[in-house]
C-alpha positions in Angstrom: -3.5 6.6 8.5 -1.7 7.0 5.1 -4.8 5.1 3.3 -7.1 6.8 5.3 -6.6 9.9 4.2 -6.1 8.9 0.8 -10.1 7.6 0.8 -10.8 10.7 2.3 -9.1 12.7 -0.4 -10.8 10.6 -2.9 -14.0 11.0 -1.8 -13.5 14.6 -1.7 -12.3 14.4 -5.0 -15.2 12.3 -6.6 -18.0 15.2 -4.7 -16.1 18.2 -6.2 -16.4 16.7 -9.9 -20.5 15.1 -9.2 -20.6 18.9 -8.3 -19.2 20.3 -10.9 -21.5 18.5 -13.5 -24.5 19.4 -11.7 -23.5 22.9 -12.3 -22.6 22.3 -15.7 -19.4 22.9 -15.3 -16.3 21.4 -15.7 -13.5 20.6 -12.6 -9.9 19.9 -12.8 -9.1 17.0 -10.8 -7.0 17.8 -7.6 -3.6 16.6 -7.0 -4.6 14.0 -4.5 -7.3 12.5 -6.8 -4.6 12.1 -9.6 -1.8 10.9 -7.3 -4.8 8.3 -6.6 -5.1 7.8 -9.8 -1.4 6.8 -10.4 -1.4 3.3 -9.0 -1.5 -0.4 -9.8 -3.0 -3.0 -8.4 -0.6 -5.6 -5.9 -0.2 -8.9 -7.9 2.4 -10.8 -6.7 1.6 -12.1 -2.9 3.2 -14.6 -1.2 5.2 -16.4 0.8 8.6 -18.4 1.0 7.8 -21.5 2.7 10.8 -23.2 5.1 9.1 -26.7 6.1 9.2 -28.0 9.4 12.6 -28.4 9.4 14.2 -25.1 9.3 14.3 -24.7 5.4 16.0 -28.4 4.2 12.5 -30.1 3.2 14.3 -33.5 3.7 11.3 -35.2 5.0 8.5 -36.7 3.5 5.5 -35.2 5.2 2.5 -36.4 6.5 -0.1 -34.1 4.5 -2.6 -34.2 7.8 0.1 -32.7 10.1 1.0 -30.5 6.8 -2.7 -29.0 6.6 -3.1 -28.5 10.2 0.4 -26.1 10.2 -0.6 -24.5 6.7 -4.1 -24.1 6.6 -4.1 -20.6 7.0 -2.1 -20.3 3.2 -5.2 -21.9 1.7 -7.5 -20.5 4.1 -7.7 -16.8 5.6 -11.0 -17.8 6.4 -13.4 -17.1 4.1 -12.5 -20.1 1.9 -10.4 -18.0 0.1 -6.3 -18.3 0.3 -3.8 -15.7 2.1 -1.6 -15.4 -1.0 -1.1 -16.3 -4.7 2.1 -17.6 -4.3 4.1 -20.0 -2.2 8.3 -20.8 -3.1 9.7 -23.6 -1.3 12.8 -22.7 0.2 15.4 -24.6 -0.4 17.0 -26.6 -2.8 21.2 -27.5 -2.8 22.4 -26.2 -6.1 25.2 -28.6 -5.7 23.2 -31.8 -4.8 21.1 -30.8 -8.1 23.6 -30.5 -9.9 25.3 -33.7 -8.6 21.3 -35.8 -8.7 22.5 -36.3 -5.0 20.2 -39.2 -3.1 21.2 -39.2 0.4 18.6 -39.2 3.5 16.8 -36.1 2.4 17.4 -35.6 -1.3 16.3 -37.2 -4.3 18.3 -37.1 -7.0 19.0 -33.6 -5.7 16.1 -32.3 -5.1 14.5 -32.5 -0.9 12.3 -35.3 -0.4 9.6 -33.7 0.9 9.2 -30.9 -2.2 7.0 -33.3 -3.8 4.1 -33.5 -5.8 1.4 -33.7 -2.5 3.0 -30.8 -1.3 3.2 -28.5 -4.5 -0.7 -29.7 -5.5 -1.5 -28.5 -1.8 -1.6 -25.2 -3.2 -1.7 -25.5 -7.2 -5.9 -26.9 -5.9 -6.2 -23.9 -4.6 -4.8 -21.3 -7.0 -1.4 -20.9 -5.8 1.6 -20.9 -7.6 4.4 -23.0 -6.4 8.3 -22.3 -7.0 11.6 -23.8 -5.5 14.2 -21.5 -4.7 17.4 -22.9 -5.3 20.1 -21.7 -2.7 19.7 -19.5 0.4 22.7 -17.4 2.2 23.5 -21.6 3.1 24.4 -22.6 0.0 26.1 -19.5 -1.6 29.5 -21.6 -1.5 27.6 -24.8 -3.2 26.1 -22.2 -5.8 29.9 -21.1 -6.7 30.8 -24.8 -7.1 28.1 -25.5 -9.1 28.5 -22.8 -11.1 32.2 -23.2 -11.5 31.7 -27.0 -12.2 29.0 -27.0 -14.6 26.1 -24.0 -14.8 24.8 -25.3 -18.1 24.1 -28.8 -16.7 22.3 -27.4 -13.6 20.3 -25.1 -15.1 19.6 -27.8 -17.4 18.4 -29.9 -13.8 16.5 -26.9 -12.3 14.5 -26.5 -16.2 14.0 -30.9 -15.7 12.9 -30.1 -12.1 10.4 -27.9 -12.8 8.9 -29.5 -15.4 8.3 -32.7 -13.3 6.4 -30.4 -10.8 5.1 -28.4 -13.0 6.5 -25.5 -10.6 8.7 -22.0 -11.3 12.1 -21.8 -10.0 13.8 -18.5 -8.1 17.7 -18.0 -8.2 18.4 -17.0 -4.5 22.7 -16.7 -4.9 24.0 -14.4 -1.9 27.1 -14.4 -2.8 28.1 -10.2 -2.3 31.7 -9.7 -2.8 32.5 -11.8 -5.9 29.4 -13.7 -8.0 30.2 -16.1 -10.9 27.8 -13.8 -13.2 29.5 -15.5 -16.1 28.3 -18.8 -15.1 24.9 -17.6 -13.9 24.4 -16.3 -17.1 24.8 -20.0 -18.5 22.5 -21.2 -16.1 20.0 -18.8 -16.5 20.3 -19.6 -20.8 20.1 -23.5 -20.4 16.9 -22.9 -18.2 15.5 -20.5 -20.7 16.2 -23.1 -23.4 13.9 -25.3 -21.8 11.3 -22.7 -20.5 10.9 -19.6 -22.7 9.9 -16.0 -21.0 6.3 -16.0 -21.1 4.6 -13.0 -20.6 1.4 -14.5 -20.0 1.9 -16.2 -17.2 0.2 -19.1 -18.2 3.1 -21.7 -18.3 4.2 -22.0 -14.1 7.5 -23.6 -15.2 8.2 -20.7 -17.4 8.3 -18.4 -13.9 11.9 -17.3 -13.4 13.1 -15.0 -10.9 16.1 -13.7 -9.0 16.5 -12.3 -5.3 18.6 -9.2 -4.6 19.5 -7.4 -1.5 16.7 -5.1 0.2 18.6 -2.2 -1.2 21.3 -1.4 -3.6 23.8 -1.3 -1.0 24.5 -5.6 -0.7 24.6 -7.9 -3.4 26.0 -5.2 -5.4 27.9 -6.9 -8.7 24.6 -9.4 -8.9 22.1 -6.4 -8.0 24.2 -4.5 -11.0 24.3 -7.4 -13.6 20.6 -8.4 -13.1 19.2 -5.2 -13.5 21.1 -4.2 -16.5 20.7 -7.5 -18.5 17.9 -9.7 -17.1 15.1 -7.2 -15.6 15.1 -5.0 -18.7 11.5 -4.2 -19.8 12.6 -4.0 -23.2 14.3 -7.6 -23.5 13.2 -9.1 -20.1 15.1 -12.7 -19.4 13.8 -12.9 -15.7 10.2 -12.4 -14.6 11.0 -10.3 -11.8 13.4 -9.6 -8.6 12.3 -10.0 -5.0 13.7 -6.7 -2.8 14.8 -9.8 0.0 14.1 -8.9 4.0 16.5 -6.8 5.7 18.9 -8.0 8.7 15.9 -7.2 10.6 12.2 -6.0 10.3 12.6 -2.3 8.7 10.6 0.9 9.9 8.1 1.7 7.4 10.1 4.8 6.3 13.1 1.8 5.8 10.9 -0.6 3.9 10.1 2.5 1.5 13.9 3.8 1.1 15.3 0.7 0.6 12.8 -0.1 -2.6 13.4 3.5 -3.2 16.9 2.5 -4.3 15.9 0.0 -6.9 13.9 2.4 -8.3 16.5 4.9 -8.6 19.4 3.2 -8.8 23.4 3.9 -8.5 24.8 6.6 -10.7 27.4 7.1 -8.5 28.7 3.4 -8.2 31.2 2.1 -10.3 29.9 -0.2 -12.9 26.3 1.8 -12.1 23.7 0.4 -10.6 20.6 1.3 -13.5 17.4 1.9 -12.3 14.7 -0.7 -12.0 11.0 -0.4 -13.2 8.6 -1.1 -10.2 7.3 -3.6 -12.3 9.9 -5.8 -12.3 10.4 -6.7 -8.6 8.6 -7.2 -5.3 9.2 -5.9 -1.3 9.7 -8.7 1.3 8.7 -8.3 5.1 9.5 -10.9 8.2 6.3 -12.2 9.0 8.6 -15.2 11.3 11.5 -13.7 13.3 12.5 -13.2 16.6 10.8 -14.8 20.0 7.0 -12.9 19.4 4.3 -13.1 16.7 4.5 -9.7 14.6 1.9 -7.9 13.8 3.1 -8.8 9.6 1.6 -11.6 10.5 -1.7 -11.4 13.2 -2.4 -7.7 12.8 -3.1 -6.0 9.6 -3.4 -2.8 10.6 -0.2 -2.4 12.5 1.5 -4.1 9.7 4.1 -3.1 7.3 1.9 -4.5 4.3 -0.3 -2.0 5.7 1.3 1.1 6.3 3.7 0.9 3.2 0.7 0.1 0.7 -0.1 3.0 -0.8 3.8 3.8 -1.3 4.3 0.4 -3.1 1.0 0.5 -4.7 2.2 4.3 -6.5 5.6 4.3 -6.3 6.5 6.2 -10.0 9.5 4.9 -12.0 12.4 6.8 -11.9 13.9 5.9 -15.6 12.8 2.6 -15.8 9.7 1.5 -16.5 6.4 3.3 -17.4 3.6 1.6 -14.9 3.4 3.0 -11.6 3.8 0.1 -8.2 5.7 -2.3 -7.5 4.3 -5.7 -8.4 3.9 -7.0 -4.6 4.7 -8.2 -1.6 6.7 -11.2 -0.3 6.8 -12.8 3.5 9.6 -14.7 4.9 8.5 -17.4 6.1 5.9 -19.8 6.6 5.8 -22.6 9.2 9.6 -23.2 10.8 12.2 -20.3 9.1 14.2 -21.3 11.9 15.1 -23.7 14.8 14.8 -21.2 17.4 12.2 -18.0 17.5 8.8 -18.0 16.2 7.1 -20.2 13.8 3.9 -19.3 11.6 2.1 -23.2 13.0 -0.9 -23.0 15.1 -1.6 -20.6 17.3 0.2 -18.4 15.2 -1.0 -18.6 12.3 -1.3 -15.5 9.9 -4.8 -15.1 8.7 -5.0 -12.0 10.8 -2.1 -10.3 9.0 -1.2 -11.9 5.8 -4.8 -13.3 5.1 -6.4 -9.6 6.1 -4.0 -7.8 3.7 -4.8 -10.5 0.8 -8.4 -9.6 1.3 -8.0 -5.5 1.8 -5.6 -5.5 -1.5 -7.8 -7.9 -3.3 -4.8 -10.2 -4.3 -6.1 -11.8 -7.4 -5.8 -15.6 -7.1 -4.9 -17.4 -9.2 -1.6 -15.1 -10.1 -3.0 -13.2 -13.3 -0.4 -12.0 -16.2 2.2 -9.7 -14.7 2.5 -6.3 -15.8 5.3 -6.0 -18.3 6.7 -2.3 -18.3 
């Protein structure tokens, strides 16, 4: 309804100005034509990606059995993909660290986040990432970061660079992070990979998940925003607002980004605000026992009803560009053991696939908006 009557509003908008010049005179443009006015394009669309396997990636696949689950990444069905980005989910920061080769890792990285896989979707325009930890391994993260956070972010730059692939920092650890060590880690990679803010370099791509809100994740939610997510001396690419314990109302989707935006004042180091150009919503599109509509049904989505809010949301003392920079889905094919998968018959062309075609999600990824 929302972006219903925003076309309408348009519309109405564009025949009062044609008007107006046939009468040679001139019109102010209404409110809702410059609120329309104050967007920015969605840029960043995609989703984390758990395997068969429940997120460990510790088998080879076989690439048939691999198309027939993920077709509908590369294919919404007009030839085109359902979003620009995929991020395999996930890698042991510990075994990387370590160069662990056990049954499912090679020399710390999962056996099957290999090249088949990651030029499965680089041929079709998609960006690939690994993202290194999960709520799993937040106690391997503090070892590894206790043990040696120069040497693996010296791994996770090698990593990349032999997949030609970005990397995301997913560390859940919300009552006492090794920010001091994450910081080393985050410098050793950047030795190896400089920011780039054209985009153009995929193992330059560096990013951090925080909590859906301010409210969890706090001291890292803090830290990153104030040092790494600055628009004036930006060291990540961007943050990804992660999925809530469960699928949020739209009005929840919309305050909990809110608070990014805004920030903390009141906490205690402050939590600064956030320009919406510097981070990304994230919705379930594989949770629970039934299909959701994230996924199957556009139009009773959450990409759909909170689009014009993410698409205009106005920074609130960071940040000059109006929108957030996207949307993330968690997750394809098996996020879990139990509870729905996004393999064959529920596959998400309907949902995913329709909201990468209504939003025009360029693809391939272009340069992301820097302030």
């Amino acid at each position: 309804m929302r972006m219903h009557v925003g076309r309408i509003r348009s519309l109405a908008s564009t025949l009062v100005l044609l008007a107006a010049a046939a009468s040679g005179t001139a019109a102010a443009p209404s409110q809702g034509a410059a609120a329309a006015a104050a967007t920015s394009p969605i840029q960043v669309y995609g989703a984390w990606h758990c395997g068969n396997d429940a997120c460990t990636w510790a088998t080879v696949r076989n690439m048939t059995d691999f198309d027939t689950n993920n077709h509908w990444l590369i294919d919404r069905g007009d030839g085109h993909p359902s979003v620009n980005l995929v991020v395999l989910s996930f890698v042991n920061p510990l075994k990387l660290l370590n160069g662990t080769t056990d049954s499912g890792d090679t020399n710390g990285a999962p056996l099957g986040m290999n090249a088949a896989v990651v030029n499965y979707f680089t041929s079709h325009g998609i960006r690939v990432m690994l993202s290194i930890g999960g709520i799993t391994y937040t106690g391997d993260w503090d070892t590894a970061l206790s043990q040696n956070p120069t040497g693996l972010g010296q791994k996770a730059a090698a990593l990349a660079t032999q997949l030609g692939v970005g990397v995301e920092i997913d560390y859940e650890n919300s009552s006492s992070p090794n920010l001091t060590g994450l910081q080393s880690f985050i410098t050793a990679y950047r030795a190896a990979h400089p920011y780039d803010t054209t985009g153009a370099d995929p193992t330059a791509r560096l990013t951090i998940d925080v909590a859906a809100g301010d409210r969890y994740l706090i001291g890292l939610d803090q830290y990153a925003t104030a040092n790494w997510l600055t628009t004036a001396n930006p060291v990540l690419d961007y943050a990804n607002a992660m999925v809530p314990s469960k699928q949020p109302s739209t009005s929840g989707a919309e305050s909990n980004w809110q608070e990014h935006i805004t920030g903390k004042a009141n906490y205690s180091p402050a939590i600064g605000p956030l320009a919406p150009a510097k981070f990304t919503g994230s919705l379930y599109i594989a949770q629970g026992s039934t299909v959701r509509p994230e996924c199957n049904n556009f139009s009773a989505s959450l990409q759909n009803s909170t689009g014009s809010w993410l698409q205009s949301a106005a920074p609130a003392g960071a940040g000059t560009t109006p929108g957030m920079l996207g949307y993330m889905f968690w997750a394809a094919e098996m996020p879990s053991t139990r509870g729905v998968t996004t393999d064959p018959p529920n596959t998400c062309q309907g949902g995913v696939g329709v909201g990468a075609s209504t939003y025009t999600i360029p693809i391939p990824m272009p340069a992301l908006r820097q302030n």
